[in-house]
N, C-alpha and C positions, 0 to 999 in steps of 0.2 A: 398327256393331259386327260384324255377320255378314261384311262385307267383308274385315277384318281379320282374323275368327276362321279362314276361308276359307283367306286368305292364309299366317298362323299353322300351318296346318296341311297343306297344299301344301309350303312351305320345308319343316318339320322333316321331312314324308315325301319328300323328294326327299333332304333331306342325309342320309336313315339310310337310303336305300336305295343300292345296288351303282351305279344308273344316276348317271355320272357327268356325262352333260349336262344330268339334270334338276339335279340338283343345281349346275350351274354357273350355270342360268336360275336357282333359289330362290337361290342368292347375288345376284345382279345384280339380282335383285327388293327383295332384302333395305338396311335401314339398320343393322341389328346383325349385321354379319358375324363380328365379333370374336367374340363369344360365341356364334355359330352353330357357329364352326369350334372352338371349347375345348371346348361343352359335348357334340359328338357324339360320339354311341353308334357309329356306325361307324368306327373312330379307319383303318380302311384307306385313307380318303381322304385322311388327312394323309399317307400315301405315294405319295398319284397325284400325279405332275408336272405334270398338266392342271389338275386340283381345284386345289392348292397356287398354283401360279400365277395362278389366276384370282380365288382369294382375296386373293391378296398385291396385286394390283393395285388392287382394288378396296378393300382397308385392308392398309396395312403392316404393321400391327399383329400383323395373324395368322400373320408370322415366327414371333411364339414357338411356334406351335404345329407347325411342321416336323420332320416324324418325322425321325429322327437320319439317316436314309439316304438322306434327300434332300439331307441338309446335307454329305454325301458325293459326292453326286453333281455331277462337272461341268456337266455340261448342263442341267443344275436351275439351279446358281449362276451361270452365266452370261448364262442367261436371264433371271435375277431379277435381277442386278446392273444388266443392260442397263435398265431402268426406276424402278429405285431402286439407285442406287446402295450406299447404307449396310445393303443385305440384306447387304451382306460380313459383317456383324456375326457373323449366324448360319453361315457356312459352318464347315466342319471348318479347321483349320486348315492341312491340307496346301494347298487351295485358297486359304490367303492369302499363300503364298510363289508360288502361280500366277502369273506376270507378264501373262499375259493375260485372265486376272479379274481384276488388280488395275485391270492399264490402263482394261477396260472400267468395271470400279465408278468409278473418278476421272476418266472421259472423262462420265458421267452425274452426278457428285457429287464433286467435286473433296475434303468432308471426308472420305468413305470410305477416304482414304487413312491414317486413323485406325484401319481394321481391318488394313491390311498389314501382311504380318511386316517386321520391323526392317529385313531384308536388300534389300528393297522400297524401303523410306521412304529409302535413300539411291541408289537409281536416281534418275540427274538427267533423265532422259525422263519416271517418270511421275512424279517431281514436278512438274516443266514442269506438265506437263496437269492436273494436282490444281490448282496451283496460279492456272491463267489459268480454270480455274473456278469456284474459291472463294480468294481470297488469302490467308484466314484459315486455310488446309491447310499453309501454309509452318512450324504450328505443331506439326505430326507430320513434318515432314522431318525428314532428318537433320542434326547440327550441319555438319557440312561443307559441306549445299547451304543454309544459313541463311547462308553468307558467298561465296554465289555470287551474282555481280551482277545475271547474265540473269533468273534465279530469284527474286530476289528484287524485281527492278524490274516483272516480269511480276504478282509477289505486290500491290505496293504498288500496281498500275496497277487492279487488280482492286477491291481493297478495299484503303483505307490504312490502314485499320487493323493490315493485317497487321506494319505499321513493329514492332507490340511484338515479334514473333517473328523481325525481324531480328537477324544477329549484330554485336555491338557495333562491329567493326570496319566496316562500313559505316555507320552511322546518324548521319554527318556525311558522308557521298558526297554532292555535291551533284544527281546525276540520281537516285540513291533518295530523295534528300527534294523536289526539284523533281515527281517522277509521284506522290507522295503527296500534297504540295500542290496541282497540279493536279486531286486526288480530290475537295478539301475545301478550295478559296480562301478561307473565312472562317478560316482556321485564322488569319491571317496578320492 
């Protein structure tokens, strides 16, 4: 019990204090980050790029608690994309018409392409790469790359399930139901 109380009280004195590497060791120490980083009284380290970072990695979770200017910030969201991808989620939205934070969210999380602005989702580059990492992201492209063959053969080779979010006009091509079936031989 003294071990814990010990511990208990080391973290919360590190996360309420200014020092930002003690408090990056009481995160790391920690199994309740989420509510380490919601409930602190120093809310200034929800604008440190180190802190934020070091939390995000260690539970995703504590994206929500991303002061708004970090969520502003490129080199914040690029950093945090590069390891989770779906931190897109929280970026501002100027950063989701970004083409090189989109690319990197969907080169790390091929669904992140779920946070892209519209104008994004029909770039047939990074749908490509959304999609040859999750095939199930050909469900946020756009209609026009849902009836692109590369795009959609690269989807179904991933995951065949992505077949549902193919466009009708394909889904009697015999090499998009051929690399789907190859997914999933018992289908047959």
């Amino acid at each position: 019990m003294k071990k814990i109380l010990f511990f208990m009280v080391s973290v919360w004195t590190a996360l309420f204090s200014s020092n930002i590497n003690e408090a990056i060791v009481a995160l790391e120490k920690s199994d309740d980050i989420y509510y380490y980083v919601r409930d602190m009284d120093d809310m200034s380290l929800r604008k440190n790029k180190e802190f934020m970072l070091a939390a995000m990695k260690l539970d995703a979770g504590t994206y929500d608690w991303v002061d708004e200017s970090l969520r502003k910030n490129k080199e914040f969201i690029e950093a945090a994309v590069q390891y989770y991808g779906p931190a897109l989620e929280y970026a501002d939205e100027s950063l989701r018409k970004d083409r090189g934070v989109i690319f990197t969210a969907v080169k790390q999380d091929g669904m992140s392409l779920r946070f892209a602005d519209e104008s994004l989702r029909k770039d047939r580059e990074i749908v490509l790469i959304a999609v040859k990492s999750e095939g199930l992201s050909l469900e946020y492209a756009d209609k026009s790359l849902q009836k692109d063959r590369e795009v959609v053969i690269a989807a179904v080779k991933q995951n065949r399930k992505a077949i549902k979010y193919v466009d009708r006009s394909l889904k009697k091509d015999k090499e998009v139901i051929s690399t789907a079936v190859k997914q999933y031989p018992e289908a047959l």
